[in-house]
C-alpha positions as CSV (number, residue, x, y, z in Angstrom):
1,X,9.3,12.1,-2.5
2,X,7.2,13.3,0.5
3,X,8.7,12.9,3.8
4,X,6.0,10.4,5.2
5,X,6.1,7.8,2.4
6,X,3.5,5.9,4.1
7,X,0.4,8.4,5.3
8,X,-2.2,6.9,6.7
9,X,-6.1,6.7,5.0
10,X,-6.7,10.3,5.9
11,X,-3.9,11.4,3.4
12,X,-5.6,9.8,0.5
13,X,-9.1,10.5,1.6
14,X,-9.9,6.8,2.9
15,X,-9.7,5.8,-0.7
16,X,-7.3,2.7,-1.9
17,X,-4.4,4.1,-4.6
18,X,-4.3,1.1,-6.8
19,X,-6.3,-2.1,-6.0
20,X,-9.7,-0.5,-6.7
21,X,-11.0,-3.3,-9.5
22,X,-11.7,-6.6,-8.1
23,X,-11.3,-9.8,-9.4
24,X,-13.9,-12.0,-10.9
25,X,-14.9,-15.6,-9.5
26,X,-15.4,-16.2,-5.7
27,X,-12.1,-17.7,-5.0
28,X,-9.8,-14.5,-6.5
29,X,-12.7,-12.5,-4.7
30,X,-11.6,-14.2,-1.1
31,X,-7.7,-14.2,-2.3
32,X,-8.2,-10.2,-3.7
33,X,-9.7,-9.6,-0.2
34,X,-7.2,-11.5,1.9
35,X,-4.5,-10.1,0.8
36,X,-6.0,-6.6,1.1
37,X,-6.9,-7.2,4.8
38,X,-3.6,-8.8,5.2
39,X,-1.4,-5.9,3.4
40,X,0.2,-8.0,1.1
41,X,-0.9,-6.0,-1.8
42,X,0.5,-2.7,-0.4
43,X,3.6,-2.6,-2.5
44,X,1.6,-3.1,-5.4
45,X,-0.6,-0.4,-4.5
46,X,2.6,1.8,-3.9
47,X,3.9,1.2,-7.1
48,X,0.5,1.7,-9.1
49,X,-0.2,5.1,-6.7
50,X,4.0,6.2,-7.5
51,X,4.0,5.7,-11.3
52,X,0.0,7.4,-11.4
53,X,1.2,10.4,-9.5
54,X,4.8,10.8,-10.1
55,X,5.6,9.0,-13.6
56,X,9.0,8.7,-14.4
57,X,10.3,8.8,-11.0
58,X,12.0,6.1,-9.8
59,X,9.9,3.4,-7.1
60,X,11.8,2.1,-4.1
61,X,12.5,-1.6,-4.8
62,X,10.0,-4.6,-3.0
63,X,12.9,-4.9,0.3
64,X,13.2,-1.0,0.5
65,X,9.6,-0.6,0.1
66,X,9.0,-3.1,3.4
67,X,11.8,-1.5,5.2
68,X,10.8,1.6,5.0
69,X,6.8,1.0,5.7
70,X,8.4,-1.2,9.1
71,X,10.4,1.4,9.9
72,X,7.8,4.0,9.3
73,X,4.8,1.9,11.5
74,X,7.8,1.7,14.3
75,X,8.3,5.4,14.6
76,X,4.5,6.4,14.2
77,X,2.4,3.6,15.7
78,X,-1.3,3.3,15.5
79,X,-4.0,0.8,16.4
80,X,-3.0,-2.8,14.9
81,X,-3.2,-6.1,16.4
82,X,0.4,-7.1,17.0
């Protein structure tokens, strides 16, 4: 696991890991994006991105996963609204 489990766009070239087909119909078109705007899909996107590049590995659970990316955005902050 790399030390910075959370690197921001630069790290993966400004591309999204995992949610890169959208949804069909306007309404899961507005929820898809939502959520993507929001960061609700990032653990999703973590999992898809660990079990791509690293299969067979084990993937932090859903609480660890948001404890570490809070922890991480604490210690290296960058431009966010709140």
């Amino acid at each position: 696991m790399s030390s910075t489990p959370f690197p921001g766009p630069s790290a993966t070239g400004g591309r999204s890991c995992g949610s890169a087909r959208r949804p069909s119909g306007w309404w899961a078109t507005v929820r898809w994006y939502v959520r993507g705007v929001m960061g609700e899909d990032a653990y999703e996107t973590y999992v898809a991105h660990r079990q791509a590049t690293h299969p067979g590995e084990p993937v932090m659970s859903e609480r660890d996963y948001w404890r570490a990316r809070n922890d991480w955005q604490d210690k290296n902050p960058q431009g966010r609204c709140c």
